[in-house]
C-alpha positions as CSV (number, residue, x, y, z in Angstrom):
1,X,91.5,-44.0,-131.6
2,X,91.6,-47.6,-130.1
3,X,88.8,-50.1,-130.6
4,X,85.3,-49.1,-129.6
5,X,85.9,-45.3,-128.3
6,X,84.4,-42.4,-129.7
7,X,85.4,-39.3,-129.5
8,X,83.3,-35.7,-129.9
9,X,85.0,-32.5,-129.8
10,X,84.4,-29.1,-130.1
11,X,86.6,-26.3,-130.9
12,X,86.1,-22.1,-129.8
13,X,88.0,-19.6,-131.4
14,X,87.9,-16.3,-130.7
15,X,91.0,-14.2,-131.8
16,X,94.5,-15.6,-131.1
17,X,93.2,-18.0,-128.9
18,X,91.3,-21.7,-129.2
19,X,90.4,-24.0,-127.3
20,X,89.9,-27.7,-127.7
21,X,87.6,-29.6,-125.2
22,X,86.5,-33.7,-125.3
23,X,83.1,-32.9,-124.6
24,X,83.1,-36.5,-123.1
25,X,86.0,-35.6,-120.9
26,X,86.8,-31.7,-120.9
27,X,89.6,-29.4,-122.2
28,X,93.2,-30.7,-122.0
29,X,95.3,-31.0,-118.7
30,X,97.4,-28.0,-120.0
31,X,94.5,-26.2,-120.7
32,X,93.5,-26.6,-117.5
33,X,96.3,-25.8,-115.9
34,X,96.8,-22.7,-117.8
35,X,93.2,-21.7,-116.6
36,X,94.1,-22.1,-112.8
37,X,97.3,-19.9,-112.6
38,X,95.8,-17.3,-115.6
39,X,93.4,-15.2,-115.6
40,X,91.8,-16.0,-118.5
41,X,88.5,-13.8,-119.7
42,X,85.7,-16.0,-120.9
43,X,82.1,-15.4,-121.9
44,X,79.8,-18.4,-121.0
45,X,76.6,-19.4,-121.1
46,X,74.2,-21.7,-118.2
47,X,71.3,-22.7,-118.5
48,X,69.0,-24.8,-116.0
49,X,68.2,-27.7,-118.9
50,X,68.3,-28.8,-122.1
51,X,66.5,-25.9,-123.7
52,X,65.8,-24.9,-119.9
53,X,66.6,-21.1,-118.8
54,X,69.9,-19.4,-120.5
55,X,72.2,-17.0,-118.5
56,X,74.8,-14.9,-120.2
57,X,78.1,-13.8,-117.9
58,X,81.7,-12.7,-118.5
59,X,84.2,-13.6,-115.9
60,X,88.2,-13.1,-116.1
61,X,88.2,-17.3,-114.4
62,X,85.8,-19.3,-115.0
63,X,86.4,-22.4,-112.9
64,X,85.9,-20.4,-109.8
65,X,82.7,-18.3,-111.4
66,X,81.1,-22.0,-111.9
67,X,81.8,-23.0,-108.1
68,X,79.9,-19.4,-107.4
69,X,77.2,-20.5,-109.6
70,X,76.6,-23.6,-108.5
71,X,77.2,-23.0,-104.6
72,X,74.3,-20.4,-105.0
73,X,77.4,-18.0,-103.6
74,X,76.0,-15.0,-106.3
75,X,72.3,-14.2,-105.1
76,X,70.3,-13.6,-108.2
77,X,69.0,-15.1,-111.0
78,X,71.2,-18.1,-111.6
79,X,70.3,-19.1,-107.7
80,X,66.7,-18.3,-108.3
81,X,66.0,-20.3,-111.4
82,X,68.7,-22.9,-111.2
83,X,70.9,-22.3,-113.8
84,X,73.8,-24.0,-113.0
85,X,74.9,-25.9,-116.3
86,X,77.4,-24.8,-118.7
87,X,76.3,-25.5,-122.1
88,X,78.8,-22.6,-124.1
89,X,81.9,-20.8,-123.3
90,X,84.1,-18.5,-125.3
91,X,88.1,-17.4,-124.2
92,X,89.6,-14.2,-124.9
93,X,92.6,-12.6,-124.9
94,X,91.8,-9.4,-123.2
95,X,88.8,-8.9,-120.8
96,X,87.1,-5.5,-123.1
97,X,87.0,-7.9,-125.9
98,X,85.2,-10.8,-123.4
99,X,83.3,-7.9,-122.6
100,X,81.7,-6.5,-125.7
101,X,81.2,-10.3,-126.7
102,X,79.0,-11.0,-123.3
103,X,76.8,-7.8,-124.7
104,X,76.5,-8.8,-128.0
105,X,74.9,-12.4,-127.2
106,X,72.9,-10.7,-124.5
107,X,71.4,-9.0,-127.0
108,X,70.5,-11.7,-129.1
109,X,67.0,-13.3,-129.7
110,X,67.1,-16.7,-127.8
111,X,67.0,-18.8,-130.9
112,X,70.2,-17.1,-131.8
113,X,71.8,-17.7,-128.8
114,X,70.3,-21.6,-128.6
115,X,72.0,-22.0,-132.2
116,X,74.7,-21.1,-131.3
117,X,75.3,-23.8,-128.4
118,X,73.7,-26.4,-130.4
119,X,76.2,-25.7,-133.0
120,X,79.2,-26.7,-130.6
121,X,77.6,-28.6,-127.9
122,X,73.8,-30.2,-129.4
123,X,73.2,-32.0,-126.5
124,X,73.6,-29.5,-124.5
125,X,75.8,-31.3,-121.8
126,X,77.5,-29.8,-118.9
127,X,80.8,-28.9,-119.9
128,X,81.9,-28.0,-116.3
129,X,82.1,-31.6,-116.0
130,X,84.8,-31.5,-118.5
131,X,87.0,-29.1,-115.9
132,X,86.5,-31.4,-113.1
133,X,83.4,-30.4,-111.2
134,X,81.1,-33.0,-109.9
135,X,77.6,-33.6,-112.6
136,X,74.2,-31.8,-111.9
137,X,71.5,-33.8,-110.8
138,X,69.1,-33.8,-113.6
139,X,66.5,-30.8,-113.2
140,X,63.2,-31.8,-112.2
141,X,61.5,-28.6,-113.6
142,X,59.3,-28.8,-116.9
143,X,62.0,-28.3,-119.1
144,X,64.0,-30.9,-117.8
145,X,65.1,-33.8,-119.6
């Protein structure tokens, strides 16, 4: 590290695969690359705020699911209650895997599934931000902040 900068990462394993995100600036390029010409099955998690609404989905790319999500493309709850940020996201190797995972949190309590983003991402930032899509304008709703 030079001088003044700080860096904060975060690490997701799941299985074979890991990956390794900057939360200040995102996953690496070849990460990212790999993601665009792969289809890569992930599990992730929005939510509409920092302890706002949480939505649980499993999607085989992920960069184009969070276009969806935020263009208000998928009708349903995300659109209705403005979840739009990504606040957790796991990578698999195969999509049943991804898929039995997705199930598994949905299942969970919602302090188990708010521990586990705050134990990889506690301020909850936008990690879509990370992959090169524009911030969120802050929510305005009561659980914004």
């Amino acid at each position: 590290m030079r001088g003044s900068e700080f860096r904060m990462t975060s690490c997701i394993r799941s299985g074979p695969f890991s990956v390794t995100l900057n939360l200040f600036q995102g996953p690496s390029l070849r990460t990212l690359e790999r993601m665009r010409r792969e289809r890569d099955p992930c599990v992730y998690i929005l939510a509409s705020g920092h302890y706002g609404t949480l939505y649980t989905g499993v999607t085989s790319n992920l960069l184009q699911r969070l276009v969806q999500h935020r263009e208000g493309l998928i009708p349903g709850f995300t659109s209705q209650y403005k979840v739009h940020s990504l606040v957790h996201f796991e990578m698999f190797g195969d999509m049943e895997r991804a898929i039995t995972r997705e199930k598994q949190i949905k299942n969970w309590h919602r302090q188990w599934k708010i521990n586990l983003i705050n134990a990889e991402n506690p301020e909850w930032r936008d990690l879509a931000v990370g992959f090169g899509l524009p911030p969120l304008c802050p929510p305005g709703g009561r659980d914004g902040s």
